[in-house]
N, CA, C and O of each residue as an XYZ file, in Angstrom:
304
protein
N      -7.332     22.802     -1.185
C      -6.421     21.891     -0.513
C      -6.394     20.561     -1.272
O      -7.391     19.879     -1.512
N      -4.900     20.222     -1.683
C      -4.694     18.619     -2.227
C      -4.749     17.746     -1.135
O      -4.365     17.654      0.031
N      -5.670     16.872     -2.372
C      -5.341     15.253     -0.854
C      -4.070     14.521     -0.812
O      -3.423     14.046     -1.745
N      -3.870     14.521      0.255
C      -1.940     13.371      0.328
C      -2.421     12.662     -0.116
O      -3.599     12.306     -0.132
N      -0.985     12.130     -0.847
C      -0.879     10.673     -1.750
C       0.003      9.805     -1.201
O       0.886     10.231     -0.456
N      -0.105      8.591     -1.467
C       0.878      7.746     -0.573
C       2.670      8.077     -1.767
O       2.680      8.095     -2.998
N       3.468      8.209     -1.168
C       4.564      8.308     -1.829
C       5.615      7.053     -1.211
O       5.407      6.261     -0.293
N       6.707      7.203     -2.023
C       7.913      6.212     -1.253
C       8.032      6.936      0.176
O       8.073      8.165      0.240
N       8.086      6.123      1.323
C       8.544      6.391      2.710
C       7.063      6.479      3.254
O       7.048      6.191      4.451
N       6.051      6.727      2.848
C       5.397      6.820      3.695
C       4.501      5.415      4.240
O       4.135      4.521      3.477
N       4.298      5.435      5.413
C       3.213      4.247      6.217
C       1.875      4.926      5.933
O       1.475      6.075      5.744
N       1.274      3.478      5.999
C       0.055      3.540      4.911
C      -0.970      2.549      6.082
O      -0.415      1.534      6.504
N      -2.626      2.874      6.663
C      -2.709      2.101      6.838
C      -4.041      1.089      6.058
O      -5.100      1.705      5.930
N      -4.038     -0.181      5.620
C      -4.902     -0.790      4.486
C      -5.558     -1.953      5.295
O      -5.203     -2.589      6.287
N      -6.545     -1.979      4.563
C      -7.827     -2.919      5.712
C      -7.406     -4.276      4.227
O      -7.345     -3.895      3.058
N      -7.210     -5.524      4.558
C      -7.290     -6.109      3.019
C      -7.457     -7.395      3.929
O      -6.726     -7.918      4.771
N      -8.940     -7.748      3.331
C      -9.451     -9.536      3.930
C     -10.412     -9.271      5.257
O     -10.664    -10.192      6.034
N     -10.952     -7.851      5.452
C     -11.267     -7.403      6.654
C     -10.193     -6.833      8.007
O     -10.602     -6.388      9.079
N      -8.654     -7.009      7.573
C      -7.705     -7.007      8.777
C      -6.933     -5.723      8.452
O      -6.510     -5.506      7.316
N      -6.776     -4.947      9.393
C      -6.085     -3.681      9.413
C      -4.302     -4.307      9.456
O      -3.787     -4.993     10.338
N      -3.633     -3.750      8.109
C      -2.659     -3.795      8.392
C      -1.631     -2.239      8.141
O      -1.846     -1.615      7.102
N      -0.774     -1.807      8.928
C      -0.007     -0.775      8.748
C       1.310     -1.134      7.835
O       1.932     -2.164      8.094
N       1.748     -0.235      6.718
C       2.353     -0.912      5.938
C       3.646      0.187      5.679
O       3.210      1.284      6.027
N       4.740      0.298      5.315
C       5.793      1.556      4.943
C       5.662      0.969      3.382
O       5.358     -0.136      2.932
N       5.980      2.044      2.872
C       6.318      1.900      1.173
C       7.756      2.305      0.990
O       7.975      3.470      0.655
N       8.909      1.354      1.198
C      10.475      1.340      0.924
C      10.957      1.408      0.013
O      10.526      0.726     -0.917
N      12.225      2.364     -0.200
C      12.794      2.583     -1.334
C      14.150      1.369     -1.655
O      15.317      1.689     -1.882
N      13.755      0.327     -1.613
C      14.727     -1.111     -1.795
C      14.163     -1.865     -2.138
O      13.029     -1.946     -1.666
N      14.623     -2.948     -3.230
C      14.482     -3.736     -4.161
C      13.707     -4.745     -3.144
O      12.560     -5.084     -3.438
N      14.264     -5.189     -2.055
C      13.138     -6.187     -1.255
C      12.450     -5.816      0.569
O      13.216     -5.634      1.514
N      11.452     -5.791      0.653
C      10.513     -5.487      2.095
C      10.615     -6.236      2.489
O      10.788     -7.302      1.899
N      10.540     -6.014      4.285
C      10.559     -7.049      5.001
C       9.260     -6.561      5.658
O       9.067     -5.737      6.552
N       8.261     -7.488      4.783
C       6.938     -7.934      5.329
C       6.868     -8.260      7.216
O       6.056     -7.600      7.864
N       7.422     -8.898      7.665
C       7.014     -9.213      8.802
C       7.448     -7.986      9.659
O       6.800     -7.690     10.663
N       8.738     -7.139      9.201
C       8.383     -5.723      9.792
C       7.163     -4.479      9.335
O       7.177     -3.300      9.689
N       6.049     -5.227      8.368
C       5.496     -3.873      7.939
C       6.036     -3.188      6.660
O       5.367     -2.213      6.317
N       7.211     -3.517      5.799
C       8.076     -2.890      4.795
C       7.582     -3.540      3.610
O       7.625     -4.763      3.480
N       7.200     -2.903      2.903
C       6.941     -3.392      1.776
C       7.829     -2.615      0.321
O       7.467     -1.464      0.080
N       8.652     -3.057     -0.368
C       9.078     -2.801     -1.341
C       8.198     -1.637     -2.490
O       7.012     -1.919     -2.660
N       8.651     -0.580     -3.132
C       7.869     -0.031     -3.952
C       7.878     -0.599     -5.541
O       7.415     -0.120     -6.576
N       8.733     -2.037     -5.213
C       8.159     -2.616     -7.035
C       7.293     -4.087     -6.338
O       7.288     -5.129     -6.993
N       6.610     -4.012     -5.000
C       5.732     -5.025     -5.140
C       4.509     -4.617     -5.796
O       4.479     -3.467     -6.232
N       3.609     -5.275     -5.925
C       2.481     -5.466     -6.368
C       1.724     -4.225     -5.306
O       1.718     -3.058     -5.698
N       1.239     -4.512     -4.250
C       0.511     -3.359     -3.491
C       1.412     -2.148     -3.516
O       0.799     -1.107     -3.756
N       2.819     -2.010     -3.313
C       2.863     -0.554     -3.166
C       2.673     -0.111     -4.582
O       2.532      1.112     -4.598
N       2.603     -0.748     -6.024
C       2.486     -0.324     -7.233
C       1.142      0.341     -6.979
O       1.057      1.547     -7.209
N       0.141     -0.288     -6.552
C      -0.922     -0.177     -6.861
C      -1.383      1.420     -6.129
O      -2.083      2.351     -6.530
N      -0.511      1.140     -4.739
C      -1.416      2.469     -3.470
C      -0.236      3.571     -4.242
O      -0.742      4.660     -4.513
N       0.606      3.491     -4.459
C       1.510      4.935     -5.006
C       0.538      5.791     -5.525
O      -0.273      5.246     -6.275
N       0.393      7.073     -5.310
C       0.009      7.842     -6.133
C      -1.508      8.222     -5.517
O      -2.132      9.261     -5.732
N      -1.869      7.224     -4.792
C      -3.639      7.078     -4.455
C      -3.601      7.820     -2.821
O      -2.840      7.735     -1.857
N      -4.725      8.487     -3.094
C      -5.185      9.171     -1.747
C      -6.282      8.023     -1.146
O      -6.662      7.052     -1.800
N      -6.773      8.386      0.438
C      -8.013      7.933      1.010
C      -8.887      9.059      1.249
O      -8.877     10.275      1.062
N      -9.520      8.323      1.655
C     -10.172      6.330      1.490
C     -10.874      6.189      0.534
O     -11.995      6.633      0.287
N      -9.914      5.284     -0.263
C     -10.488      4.773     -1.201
C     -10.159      3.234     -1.430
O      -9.298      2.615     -0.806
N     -11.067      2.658     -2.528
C     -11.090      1.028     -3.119
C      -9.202      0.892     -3.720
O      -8.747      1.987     -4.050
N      -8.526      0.078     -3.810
C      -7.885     -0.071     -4.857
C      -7.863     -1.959     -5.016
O      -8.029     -2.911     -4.254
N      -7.611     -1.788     -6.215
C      -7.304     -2.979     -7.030
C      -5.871     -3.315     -7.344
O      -5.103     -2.685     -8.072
N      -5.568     -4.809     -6.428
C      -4.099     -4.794     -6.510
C      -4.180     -5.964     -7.331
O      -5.184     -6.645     -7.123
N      -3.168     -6.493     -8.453
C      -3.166     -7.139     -9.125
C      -1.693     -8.444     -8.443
O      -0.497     -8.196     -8.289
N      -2.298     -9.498     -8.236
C      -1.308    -10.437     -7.941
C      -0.527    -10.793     -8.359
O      -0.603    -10.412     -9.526
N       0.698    -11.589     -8.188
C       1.388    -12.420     -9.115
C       0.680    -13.300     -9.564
O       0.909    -13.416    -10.769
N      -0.092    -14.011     -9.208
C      -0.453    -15.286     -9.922
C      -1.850    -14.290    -10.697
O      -2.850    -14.554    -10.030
N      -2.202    -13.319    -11.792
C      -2.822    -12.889    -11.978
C      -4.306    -12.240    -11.254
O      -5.077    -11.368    -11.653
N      -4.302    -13.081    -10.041
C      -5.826    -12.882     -9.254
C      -5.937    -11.203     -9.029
O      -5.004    -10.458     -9.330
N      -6.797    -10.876     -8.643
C      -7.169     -9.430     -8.078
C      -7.636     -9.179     -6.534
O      -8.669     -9.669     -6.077
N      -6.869     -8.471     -5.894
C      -7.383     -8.393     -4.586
C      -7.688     -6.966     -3.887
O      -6.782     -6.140     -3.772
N      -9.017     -6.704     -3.418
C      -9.585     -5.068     -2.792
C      -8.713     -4.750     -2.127
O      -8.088     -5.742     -1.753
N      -8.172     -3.500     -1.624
C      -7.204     -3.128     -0.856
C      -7.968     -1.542     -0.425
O      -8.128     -0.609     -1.212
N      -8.284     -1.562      0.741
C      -8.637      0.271      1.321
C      -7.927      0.678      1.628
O      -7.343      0.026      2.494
N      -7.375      1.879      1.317
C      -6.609      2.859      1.704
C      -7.239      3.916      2.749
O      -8.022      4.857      2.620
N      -6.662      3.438      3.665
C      -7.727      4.425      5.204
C      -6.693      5.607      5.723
O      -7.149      6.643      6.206
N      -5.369      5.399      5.600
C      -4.501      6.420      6.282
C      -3.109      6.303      5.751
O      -2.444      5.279      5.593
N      -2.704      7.909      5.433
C      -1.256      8.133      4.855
C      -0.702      8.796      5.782
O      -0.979      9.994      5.734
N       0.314      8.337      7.023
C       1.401      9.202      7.619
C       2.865      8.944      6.539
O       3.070      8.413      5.447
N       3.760      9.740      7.690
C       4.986      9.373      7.487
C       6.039      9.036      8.349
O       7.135      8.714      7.890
């Protein structure tokens, strides 16, 4: 059995700073964060595409910084 991967469309949910947030990975140029939508050319959905849980990931900022991101749950 393969492990799911987060793909475009699917809600994702990621612990990042200690805080559970539930997130969609959208197929449009801009997310609307305060609904939960996050774009698939931001920075985090670059990073969770492709990645199963639970695991560490490393999201790379705009302003170069690096920030932990857990990947705890892939619906759709």
């Amino acid at each position: 059995m393969f492990a799911k991967q987060v793909k475009i469309g699917d809600k994702v949910l990621v612990i990042i700073n200690n805080e559970a947030k539930e997130l969609e990975i959208v197929d449009l140029p801009k997310g609307d964060l305060s609904h939960g939508k996050v774009s698939f050319l931001s920075p985090i959905a670059k990073a969770l595409l492709g990645k199963s849980y639970p695991q560490i990931i490393k999201v790379k900022l705009p302003n170069g910084e690096m920030m932990d991101c857990k990947l705890m749950k892939i619906s759709h």
